[in-house]
C-alpha positions as a Markdown table, in Angstrom:
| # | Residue | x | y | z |
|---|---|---|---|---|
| 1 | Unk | -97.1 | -94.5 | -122.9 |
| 2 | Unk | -96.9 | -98.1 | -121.9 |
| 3 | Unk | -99.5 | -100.8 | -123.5 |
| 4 | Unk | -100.4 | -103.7 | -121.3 |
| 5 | Unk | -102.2 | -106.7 | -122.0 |
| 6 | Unk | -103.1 | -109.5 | -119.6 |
| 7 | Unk | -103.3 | -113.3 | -120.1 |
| 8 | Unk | -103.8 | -116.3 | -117.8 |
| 9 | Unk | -107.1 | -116.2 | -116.2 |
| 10 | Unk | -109.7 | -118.6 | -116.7 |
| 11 | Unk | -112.0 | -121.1 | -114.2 |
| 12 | Unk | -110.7 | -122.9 | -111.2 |
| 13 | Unk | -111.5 | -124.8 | -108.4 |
| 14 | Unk | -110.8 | -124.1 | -104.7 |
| 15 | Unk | -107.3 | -124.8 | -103.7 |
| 16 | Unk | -105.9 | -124.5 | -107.1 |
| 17 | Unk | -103.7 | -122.5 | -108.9 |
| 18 | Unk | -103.3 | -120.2 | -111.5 |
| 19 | Unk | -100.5 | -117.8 | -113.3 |
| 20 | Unk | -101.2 | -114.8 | -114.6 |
| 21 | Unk | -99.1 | -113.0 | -117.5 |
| 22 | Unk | -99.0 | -109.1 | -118.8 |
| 23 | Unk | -97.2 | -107.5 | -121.5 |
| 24 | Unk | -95.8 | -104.1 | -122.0 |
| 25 | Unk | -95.3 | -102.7 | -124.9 |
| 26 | Unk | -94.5 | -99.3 | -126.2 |
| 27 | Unk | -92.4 | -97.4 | -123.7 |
| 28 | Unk | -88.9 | -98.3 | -121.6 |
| 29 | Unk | -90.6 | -101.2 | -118.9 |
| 30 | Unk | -88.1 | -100.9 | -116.8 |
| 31 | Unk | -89.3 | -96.7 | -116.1 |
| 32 | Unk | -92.4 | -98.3 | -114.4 |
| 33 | Unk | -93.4 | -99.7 | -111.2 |
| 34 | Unk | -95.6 | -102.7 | -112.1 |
| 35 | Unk | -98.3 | -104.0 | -109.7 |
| 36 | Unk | -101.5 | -106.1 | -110.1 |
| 37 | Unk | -105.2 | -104.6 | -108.8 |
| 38 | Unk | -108.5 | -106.8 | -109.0 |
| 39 | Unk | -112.1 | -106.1 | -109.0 |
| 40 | Unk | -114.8 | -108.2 | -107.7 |
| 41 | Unk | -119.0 | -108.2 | -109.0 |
| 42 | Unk | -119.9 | -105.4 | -107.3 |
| 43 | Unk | -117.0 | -103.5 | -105.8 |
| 44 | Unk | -114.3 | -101.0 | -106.4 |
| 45 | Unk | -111.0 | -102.4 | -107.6 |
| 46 | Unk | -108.9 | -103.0 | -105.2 |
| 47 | Unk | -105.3 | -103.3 | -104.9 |
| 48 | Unk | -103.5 | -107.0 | -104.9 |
| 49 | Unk | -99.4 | -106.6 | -105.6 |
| 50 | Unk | -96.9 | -104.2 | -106.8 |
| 51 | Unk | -92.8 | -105.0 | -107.8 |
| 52 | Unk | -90.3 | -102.2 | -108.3 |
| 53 | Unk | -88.5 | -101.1 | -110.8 |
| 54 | Unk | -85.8 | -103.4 | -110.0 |
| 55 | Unk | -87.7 | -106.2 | -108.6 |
| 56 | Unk | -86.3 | -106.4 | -105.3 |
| 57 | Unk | -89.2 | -105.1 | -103.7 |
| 58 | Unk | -93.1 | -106.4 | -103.5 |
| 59 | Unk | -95.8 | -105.4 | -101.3 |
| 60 | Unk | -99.0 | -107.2 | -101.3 |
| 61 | Unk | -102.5 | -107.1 | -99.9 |
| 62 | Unk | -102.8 | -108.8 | -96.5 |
| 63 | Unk | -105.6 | -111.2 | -97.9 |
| 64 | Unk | -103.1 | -112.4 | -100.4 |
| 65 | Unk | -100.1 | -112.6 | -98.5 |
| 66 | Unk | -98.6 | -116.2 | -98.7 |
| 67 | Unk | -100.4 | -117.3 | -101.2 |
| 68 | Unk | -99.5 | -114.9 | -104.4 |
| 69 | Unk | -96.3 | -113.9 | -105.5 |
| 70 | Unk | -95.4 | -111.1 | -108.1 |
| 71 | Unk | -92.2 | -111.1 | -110.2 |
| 72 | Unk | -91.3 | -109.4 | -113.6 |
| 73 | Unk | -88.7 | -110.0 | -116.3 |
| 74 | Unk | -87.2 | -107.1 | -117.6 |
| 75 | Unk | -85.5 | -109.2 | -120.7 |
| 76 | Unk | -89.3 | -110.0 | -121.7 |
| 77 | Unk | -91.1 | -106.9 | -120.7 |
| 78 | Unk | -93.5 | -109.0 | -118.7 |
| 79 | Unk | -95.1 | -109.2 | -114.9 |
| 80 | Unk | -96.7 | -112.1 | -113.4 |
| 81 | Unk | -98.8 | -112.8 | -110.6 |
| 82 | Unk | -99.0 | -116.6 | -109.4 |
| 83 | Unk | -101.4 | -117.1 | -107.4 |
| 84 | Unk | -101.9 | -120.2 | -105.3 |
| 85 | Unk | -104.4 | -121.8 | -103.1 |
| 86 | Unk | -107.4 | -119.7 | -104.4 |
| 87 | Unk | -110.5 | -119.4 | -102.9 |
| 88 | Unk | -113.4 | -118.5 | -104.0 |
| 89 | Unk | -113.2 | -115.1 | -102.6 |
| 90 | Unk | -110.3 | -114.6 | -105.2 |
| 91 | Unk | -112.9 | -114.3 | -107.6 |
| 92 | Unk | -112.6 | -111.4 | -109.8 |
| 93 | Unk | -111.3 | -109.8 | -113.5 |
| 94 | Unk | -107.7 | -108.6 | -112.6 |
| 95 | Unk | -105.7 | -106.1 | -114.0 |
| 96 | Unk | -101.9 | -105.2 | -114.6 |
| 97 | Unk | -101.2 | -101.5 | -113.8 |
| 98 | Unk | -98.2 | -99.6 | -114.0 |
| 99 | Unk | -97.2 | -96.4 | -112.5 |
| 100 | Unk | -94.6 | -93.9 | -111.7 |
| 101 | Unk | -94.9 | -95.4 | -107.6 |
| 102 | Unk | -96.7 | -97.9 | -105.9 |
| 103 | Unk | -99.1 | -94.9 | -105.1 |
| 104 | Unk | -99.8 | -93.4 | -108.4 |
| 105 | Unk | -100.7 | -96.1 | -111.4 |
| 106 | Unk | -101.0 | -94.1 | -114.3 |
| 107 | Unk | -102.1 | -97.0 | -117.3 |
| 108 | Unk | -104.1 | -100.0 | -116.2 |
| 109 | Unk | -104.7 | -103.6 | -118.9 |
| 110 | Unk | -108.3 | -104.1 | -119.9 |
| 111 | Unk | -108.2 | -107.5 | -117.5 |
| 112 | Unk | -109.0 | -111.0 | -117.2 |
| 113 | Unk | -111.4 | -112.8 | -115.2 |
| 114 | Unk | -109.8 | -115.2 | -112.3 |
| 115 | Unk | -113.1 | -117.5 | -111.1 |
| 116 | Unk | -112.5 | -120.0 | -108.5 |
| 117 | Unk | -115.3 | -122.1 | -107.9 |
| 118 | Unk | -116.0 | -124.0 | -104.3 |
């Protein structure tokens, strides 16, 4: 079973920007569907971004749209989420994920915390 680990987060302010990083380790990376979810203080976790197998496709969250973009490097084993003009509503630990689809994520990082201040 894949291992994933997150890097990247950390404190920013309003209108900033900030990359996130996850490895994958243990199984073939290219098998999996890769995708980002986040979870705010408070709520359920909710889905942000996802990138195929391939890469050629992404789908994101409408209230992300624009401003983040997902990508993934298959010679590296990695996915990354850039995320641009934050707002404080962006606030929140996010998490890799990968899955079999963009509707089934079977193995989800243990996170890191995005905080955009105002």
């Amino acid at each position: 079973q894949v291992q994933l680990v997150e890097s990247g987060g950390g404190l920013v302010q309003a209108g900033g920007s900030v990359r996130l990083s996850c490895a994958a380790s243990g199984t073939t990376f290219s098998n999996y569907v890769m995708g980002w979810f986040r979870q705010a203080p408070g709520k359920e976790r909710d889905f942000v971004a996802s990138i195929s197998r391939s890469g050629g496709t992404t789908y994101y969250a409408d209230s992300v749209k624009g401003r983040f973009t997902i990508s993934r490097d298959s010679a590296k084993n990695t996915v990354a989420l850039q995320m641009n003009s934050l707002k404080p509503e962006d606030t929140a630990v996010y998490y890799c994920a990968a899955g079999s689809s963009s509707s089934y994520w079977s193995v989800f990082g243990r996170g890191t915390q995005v905080t955009v201040s105002s």
